[in-house]
C-alpha positions as CSV (number, residue, x, y, z in Angstrom):
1,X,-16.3,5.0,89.4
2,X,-19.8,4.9,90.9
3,X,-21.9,2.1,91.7
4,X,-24.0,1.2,89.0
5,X,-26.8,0.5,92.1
6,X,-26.3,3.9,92.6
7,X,-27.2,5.2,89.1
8,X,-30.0,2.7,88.6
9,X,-31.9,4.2,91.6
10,X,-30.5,7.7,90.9
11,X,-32.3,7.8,86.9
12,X,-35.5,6.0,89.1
13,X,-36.0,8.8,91.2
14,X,-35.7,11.0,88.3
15,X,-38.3,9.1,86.2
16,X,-40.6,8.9,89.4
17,X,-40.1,12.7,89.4
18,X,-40.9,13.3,85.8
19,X,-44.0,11.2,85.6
20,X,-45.4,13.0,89.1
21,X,-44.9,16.2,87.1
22,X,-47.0,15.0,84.2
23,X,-49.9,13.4,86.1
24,X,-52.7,15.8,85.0
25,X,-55.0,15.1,82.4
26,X,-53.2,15.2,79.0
27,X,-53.9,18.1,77.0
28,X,-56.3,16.1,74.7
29,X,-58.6,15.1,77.2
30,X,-58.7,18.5,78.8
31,X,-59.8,19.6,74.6
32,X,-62.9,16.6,74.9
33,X,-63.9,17.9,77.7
34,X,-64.1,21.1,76.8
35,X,-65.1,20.4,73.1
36,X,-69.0,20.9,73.3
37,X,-68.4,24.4,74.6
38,X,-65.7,25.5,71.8
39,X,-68.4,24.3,69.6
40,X,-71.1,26.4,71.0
41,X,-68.4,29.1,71.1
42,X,-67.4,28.7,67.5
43,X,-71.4,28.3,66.4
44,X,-72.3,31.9,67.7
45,X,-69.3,33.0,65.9
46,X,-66.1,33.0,67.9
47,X,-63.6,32.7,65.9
48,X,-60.4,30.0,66.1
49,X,-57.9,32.9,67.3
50,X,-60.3,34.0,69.8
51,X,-60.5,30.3,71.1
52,X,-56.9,30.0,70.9
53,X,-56.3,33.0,73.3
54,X,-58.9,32.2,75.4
55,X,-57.5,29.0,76.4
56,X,-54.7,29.6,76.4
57,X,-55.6,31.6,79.2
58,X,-57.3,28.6,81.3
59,X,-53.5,26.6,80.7
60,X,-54.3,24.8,77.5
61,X,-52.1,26.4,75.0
62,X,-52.2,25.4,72.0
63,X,-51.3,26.5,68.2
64,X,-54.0,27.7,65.3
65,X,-53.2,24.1,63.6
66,X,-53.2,22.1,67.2
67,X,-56.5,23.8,67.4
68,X,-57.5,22.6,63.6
69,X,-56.4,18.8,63.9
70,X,-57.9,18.4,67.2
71,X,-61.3,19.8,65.9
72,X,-61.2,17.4,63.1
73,X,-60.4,14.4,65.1
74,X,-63.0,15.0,68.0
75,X,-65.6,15.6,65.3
76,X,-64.4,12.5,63.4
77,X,-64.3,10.4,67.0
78,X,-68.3,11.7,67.8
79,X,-69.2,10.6,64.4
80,X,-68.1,7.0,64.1
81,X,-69.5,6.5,67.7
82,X,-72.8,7.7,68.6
83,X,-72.9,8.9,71.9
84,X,-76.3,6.6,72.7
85,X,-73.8,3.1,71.3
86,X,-73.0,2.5,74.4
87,X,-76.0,2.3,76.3
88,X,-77.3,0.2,73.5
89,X,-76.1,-2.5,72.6
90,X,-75.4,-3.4,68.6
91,X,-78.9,-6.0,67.2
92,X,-77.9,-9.8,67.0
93,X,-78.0,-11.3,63.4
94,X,-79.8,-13.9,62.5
95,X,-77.8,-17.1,61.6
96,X,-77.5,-17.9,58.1
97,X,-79.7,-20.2,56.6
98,X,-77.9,-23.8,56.6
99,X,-77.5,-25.6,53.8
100,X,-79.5,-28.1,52.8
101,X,-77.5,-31.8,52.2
102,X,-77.8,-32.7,48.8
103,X,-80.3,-35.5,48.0
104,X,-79.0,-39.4,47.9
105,X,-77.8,-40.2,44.4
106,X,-77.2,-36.5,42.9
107,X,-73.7,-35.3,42.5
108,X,-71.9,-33.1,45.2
109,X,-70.9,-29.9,42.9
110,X,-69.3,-28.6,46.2
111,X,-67.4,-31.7,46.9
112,X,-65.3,-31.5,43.7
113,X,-65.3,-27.9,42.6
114,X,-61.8,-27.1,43.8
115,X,-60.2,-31.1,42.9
116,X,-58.0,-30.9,39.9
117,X,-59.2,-31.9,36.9
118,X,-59.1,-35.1,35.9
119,X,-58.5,-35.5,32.1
């Protein structure tokens, strides 16, 4: 029976080993880098096969509907963020108004709105 020392450090090296292996860029943020240029590409009318094979010659393979989904999500990403929001900070509101105290003798609507009713 082996030590189970031994294994622990055994499956460590082995996980050490794996994430060395996948320390490059993930193949998403290799696709935003290069995202501007596919859409220059696909603008003067390369098409999405051409793309495909084309990267897939530079090491990022990837499938017609890989291709698809991640166009849609960068596009979607650019969109809700501008890419000037965040060198500019969002405007401050201005505080509500406060309310003004109701006058000495008149009835306090707010006070007793949400009181069960007395009857």
């Amino acid at each position: 029976m082996s030590n189970p020392d031994t294994w622990q450090q055994q499956v460590a090296g082995q996980l050490r080993q794996l994430a060395a292996e996948q320390a490059g860029p993930s193949k998403a943020a290799r696709f935003r880098a290069l995202f501007p240029d596919i859409e220059d590409a696909m603008r003067r009318g390369c098409s999405q096969r051409e793309l495909i094979a084309t990267l897939a010659g530079s090491g990022l393979t990837m499938t017609l509907d890989e291709l698809r989904n991640a166009l849609y999500r960068e596009r979607k990403r650019r969109k809700a963020r501008p890419p000037d929001a965040a060198t500019h900070p969002p405007p401050r509101l201005a505080p509500p108004p406060a309310i003004p105290a109701a006058p000495p003798g008149s009835f306090d609507w707010q006070r007793h709105r949400d009181k069960k009713p007395n009857w």
